[in-house]
C-alpha positions as CSV (number, residue, x, y, z in Angstrom):
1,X,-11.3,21.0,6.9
2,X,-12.4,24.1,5.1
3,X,-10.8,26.2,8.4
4,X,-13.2,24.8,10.7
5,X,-11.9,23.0,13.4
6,X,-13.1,19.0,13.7
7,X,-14.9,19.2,10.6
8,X,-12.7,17.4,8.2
9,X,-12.6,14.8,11.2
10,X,-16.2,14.8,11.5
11,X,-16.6,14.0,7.7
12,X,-14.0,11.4,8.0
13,X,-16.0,9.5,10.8
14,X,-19.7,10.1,8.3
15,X,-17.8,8.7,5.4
16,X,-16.2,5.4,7.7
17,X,-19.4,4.7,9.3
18,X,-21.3,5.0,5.9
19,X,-18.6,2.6,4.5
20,X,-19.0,0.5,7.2
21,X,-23.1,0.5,6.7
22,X,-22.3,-0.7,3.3
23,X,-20.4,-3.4,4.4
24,X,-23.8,-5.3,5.6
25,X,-24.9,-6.3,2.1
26,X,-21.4,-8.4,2.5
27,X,-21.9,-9.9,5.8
28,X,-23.3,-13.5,4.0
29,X,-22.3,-14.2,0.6
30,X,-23.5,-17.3,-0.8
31,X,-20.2,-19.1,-3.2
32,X,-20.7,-21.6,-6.1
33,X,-19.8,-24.3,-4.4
34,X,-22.5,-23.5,-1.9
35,X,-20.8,-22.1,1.7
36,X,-21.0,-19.2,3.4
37,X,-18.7,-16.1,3.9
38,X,-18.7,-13.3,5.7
39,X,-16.9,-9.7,4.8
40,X,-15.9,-7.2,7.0
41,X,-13.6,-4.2,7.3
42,X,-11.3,-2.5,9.8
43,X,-11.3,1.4,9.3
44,X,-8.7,4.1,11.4
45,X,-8.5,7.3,11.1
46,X,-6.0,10.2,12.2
47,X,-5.4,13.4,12.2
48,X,-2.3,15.7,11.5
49,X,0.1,17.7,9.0
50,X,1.4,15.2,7.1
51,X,4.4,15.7,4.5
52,X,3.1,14.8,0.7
53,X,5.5,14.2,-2.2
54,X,5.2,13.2,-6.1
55,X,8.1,10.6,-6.8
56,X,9.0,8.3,-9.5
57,X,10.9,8.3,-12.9
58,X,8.0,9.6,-15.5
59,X,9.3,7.2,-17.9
60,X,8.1,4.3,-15.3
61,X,5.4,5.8,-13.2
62,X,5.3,8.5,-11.1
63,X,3.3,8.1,-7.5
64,X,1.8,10.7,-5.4
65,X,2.8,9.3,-1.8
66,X,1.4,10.9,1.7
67,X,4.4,10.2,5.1
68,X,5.3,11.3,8.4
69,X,4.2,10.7,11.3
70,X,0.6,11.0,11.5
71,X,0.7,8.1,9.0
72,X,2.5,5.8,11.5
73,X,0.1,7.0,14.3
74,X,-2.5,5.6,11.3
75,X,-1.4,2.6,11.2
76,X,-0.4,1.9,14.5
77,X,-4.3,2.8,15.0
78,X,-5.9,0.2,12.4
79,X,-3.4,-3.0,14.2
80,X,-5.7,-2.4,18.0
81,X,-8.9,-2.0,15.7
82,X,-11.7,-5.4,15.4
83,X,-13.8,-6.6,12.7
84,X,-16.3,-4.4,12.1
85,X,-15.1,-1.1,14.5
86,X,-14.1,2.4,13.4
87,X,-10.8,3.4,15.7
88,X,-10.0,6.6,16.0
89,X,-6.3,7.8,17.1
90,X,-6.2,10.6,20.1
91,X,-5.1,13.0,17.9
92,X,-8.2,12.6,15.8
93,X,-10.4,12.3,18.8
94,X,-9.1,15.2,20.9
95,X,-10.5,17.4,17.9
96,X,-13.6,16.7,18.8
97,X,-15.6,18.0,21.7
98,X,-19.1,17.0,21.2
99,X,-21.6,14.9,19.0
100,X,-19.4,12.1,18.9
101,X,-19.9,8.8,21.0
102,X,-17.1,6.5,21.8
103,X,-18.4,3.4,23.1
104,X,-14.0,1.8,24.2
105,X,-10.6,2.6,24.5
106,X,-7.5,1.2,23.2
107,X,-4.2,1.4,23.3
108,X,-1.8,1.0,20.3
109,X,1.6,-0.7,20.6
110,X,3.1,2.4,22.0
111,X,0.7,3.0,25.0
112,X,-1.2,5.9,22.9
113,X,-4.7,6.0,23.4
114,X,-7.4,5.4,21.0
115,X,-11.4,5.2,20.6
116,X,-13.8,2.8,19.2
117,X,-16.2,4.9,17.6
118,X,-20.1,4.3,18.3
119,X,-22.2,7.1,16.8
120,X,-22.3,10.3,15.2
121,X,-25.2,12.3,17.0
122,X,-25.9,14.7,14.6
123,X,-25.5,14.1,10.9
124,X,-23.0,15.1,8.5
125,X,-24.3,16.8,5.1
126,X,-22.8,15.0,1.8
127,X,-20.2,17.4,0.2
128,X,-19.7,16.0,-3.0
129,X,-16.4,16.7,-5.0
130,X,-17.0,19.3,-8.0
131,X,-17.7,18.5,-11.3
132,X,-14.4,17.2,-13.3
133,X,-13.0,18.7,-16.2
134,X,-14.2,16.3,-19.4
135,X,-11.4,18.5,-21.4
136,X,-9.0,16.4,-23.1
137,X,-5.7,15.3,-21.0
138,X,-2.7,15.1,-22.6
139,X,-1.3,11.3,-23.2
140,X,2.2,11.8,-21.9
141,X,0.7,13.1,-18.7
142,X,-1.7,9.9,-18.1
143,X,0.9,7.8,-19.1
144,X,3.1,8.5,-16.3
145,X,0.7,7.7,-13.8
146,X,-0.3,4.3,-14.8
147,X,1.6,1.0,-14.9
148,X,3.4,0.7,-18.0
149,X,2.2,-2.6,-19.2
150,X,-1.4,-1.5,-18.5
151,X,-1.1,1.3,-20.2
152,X,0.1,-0.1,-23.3
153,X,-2.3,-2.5,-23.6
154,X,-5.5,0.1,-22.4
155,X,-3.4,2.0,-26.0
156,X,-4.0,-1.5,-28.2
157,X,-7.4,-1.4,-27.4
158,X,-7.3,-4.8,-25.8
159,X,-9.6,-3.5,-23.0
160,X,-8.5,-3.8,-19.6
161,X,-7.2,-6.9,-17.8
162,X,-9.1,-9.8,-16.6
163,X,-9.0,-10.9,-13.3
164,X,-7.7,-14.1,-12.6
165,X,-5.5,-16.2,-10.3
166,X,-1.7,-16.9,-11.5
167,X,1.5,-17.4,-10.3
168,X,3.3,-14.8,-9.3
169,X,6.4,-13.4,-7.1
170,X,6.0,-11.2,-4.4
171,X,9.1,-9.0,-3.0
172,X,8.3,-6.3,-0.3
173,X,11.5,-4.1,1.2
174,X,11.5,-1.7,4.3
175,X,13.6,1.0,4.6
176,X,14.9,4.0,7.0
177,X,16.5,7.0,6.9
178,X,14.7,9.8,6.2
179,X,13.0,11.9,8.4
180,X,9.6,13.2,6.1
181,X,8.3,15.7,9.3
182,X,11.6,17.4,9.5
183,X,14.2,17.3,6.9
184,X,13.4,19.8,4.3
185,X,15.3,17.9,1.7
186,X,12.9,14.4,2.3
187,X,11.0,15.0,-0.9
188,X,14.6,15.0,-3.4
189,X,16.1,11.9,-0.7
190,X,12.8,9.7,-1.1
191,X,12.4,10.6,-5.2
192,X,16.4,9.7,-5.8
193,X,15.8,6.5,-3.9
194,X,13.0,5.5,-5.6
195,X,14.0,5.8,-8.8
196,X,17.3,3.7,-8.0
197,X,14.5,1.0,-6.8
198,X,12.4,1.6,-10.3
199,X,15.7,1.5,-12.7
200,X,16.4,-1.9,-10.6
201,X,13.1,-3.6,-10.9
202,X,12.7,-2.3,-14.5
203,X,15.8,-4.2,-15.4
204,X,14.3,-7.3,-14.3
205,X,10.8,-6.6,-15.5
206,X,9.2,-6.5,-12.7
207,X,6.4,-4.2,-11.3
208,X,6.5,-1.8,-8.2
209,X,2.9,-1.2,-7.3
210,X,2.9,0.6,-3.7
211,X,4.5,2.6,-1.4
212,X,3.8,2.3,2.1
213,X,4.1,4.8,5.0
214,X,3.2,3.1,8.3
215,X,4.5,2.1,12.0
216,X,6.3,-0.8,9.6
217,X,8.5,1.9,8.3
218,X,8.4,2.8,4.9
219,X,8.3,0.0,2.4
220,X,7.8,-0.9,-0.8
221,X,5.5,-3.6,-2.9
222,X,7.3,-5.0,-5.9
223,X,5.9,-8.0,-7.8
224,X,7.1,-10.7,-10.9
225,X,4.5,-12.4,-12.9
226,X,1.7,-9.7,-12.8
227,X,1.0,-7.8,-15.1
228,X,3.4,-9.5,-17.7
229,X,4.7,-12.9,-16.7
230,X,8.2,-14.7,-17.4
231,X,9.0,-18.5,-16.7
232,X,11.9,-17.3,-14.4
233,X,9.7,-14.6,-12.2
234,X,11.1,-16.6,-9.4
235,X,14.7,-15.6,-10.6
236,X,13.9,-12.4,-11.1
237,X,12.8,-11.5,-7.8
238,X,15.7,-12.7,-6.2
239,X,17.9,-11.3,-8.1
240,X,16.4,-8.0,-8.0
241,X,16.0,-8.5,-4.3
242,X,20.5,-8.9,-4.2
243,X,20.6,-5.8,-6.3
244,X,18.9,-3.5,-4.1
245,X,21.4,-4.7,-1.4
246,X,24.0,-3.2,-3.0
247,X,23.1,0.5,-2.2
248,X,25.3,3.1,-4.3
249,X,27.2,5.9,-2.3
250,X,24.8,8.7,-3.1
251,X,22.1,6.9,-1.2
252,X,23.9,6.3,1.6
253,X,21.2,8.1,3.8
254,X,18.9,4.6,3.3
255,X,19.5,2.2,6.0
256,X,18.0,-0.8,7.5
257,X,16.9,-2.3,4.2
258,X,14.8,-5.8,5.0
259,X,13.5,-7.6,2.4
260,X,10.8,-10.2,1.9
261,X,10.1,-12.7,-1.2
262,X,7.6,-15.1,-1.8
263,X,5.9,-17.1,-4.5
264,X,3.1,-19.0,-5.9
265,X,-1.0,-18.3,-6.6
266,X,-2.1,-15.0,-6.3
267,X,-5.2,-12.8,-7.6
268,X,-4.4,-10.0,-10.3
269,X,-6.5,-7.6,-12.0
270,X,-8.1,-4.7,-11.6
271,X,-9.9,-3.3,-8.6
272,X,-12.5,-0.3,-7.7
273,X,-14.8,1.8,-9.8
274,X,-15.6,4.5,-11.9
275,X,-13.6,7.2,-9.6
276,X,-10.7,5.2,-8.6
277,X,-9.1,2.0,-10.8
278,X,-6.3,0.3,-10.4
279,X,-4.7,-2.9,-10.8
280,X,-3.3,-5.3,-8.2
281,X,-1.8,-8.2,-6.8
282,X,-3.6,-10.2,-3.6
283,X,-3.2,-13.0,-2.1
284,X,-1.5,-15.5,1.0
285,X,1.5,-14.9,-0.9
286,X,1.6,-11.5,-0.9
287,X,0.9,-11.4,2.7
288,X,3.8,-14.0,3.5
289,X,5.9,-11.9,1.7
290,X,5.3,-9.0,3.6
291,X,6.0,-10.9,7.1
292,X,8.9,-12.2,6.0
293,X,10.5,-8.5,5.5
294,X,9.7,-7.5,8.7
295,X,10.9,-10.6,10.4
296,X,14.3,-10.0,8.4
297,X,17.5,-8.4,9.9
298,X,18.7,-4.9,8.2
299,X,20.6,-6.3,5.2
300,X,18.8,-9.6,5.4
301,X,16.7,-11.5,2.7
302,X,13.9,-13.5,4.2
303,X,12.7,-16.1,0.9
304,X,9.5,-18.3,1.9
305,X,10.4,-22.5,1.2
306,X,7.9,-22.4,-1.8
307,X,10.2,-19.3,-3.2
308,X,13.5,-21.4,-2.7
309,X,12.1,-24.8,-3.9
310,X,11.2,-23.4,-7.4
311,X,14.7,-21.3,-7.7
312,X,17.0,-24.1,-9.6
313,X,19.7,-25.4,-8.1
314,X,22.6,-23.3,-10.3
315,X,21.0,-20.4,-9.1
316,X,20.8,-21.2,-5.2
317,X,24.5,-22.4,-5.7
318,X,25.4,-18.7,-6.8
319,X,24.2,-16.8,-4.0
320,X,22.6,-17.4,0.0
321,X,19.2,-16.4,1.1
């Protein structure tokens, strides 16, 4: 915040309620087939020290992740927050004294307070990043950060991916065990463990996406069919899904693994703009996926019916999920 106390809050509040001002162009879309929806969008926001870490083998991808606890008081945040609202967590609010109206209060799922913003009474001035560097980058260095099979196909000159609804395989997994506020050696504990999780899902082509840092824990977002798809995505998942059961002895500091899988349509492609592009996975399945690990048990695998029905019958009769 530049040393100035409130005002990166302040400027996070301007840039949610301008997001959410943009939102209105969305509020009645006409489809082809001639209904009617309506988009809108949560926002939280909190404030904090947070720990931030770059992870990831360079020959898969490399991710630069953000984790602690003002992340979980984040998310906890967003869950109390309606269509439409801006929430703000007390440790965001409390930082600001005046020219801010809060028009509710909330509390999140551990009895902590937060506020439904209304208005900024005085307005925030744009402060636009600088200018970036149009100097050449080196390849090796991009490469890293993008998803492999993107990558090599934005090389080819195919162009980027179409988006498109296909099958896919969704496989989320929570974890514990380390502390990112207070253990100095977090940063080496979460790289180790996620290049263990890479090397894994590599092996069985598959694609880890995200890394999430919330009140769910920490968790991951790993999916089969998207971008490169196999006949036996299903397969693939699950066994991947057994294999990151079986935690070597260096890693022993990761407990409570809970894993989710499901399967069937989802939409892939890529998503944002000129300043931030990526590719992605949505979809019901995806979602389902995502319940299903946090309704497992530490050491369980949760697999959705539509998952199990289109494993074959030699592979169910090899293992339990």
């Amino acid at each position: 915040d530049d040393g100035v106390p409130g005002d990166g809050v302040r400027r996070a509040l301007a840039s949610a309620l301008s997001m959410q001002d943009a939102m209105s162009a969305f509020r009645a879309i006409r489809t082809p087939v001639g209904s009617e929806v309506s988009l809108s969008m949560k926002v939280a926001l909190a404030a904090g020290s947070v720990s931030r870490f770059l992870v990831g083998d360079p020959e898969v991808r490399v991710m630069d992740v953000i984790a602690g606890n003002t992340m979980e008081r984040l998310a906890a945040a967003e869950h109390v927050a309606e269509r439409g609202e801006t929430i703000v967590a007390d440790c965001a609010a409390e930082i600001l004294t005046e020219n801010v109206t809060f028009v509710a209060t909330r509390s999140d799922h551990d009895g902590r307070p937060c506020r439904v913003l209304g208005a900024l009474e005085q307005p925030i001035e744009p402060l636009p990043w600088p200018m970036v560097s149009t100097d050449p980058i080196d390849e090796g260095d991009i490469r890293a950060w993008l998803v492999p099979a993107v990558y090599e196909r934005l090389q080819q000159g195919h162009g980027e991916f179409l988006a498109e609804l296909r099958p896919t395989a969704a496989l989320f997994l929570r974890f514990e065990g380390i502390d990112y506020d207070e253990d100095p050696d977090a940063d080496n504990k979460l790289d180790a463990y996620v290049r263990w999780v890479q090397k894994i899902v590599d092996r069985h082509q598959g694609t880890m996406f995200e890394i999430h840092f919330g009140d769910k824990g920490s968790y991951f977002f790993v999916d089969f069919g998207a971008p490169v798809a196999y006949e036996d995505d299903t397969a693939r998942a699950a066994n991947t899904a057994l294999d990151l059961l079986r935690m070597p002895p260096e890693l022993s500091y990761i407990d409570h693994v809970q894993i989710g899988l499901s399967s069937g349509r989802t939409r892939v492609g890529p998503y944002g703009g000129a300043a931030h592009r990526t590719y992605g996975v949505l979809g019901d399945e995806v979602n389902l996926a995502a319940r299903l690990m946090t309704a497992a048990e530490p050491g369980q695998i949760l697999a959705s019916s539509v998952f199990q029905r289109q494993l074959t019958d030699e592979f169910l009769s090899l293992i339990h999920i």
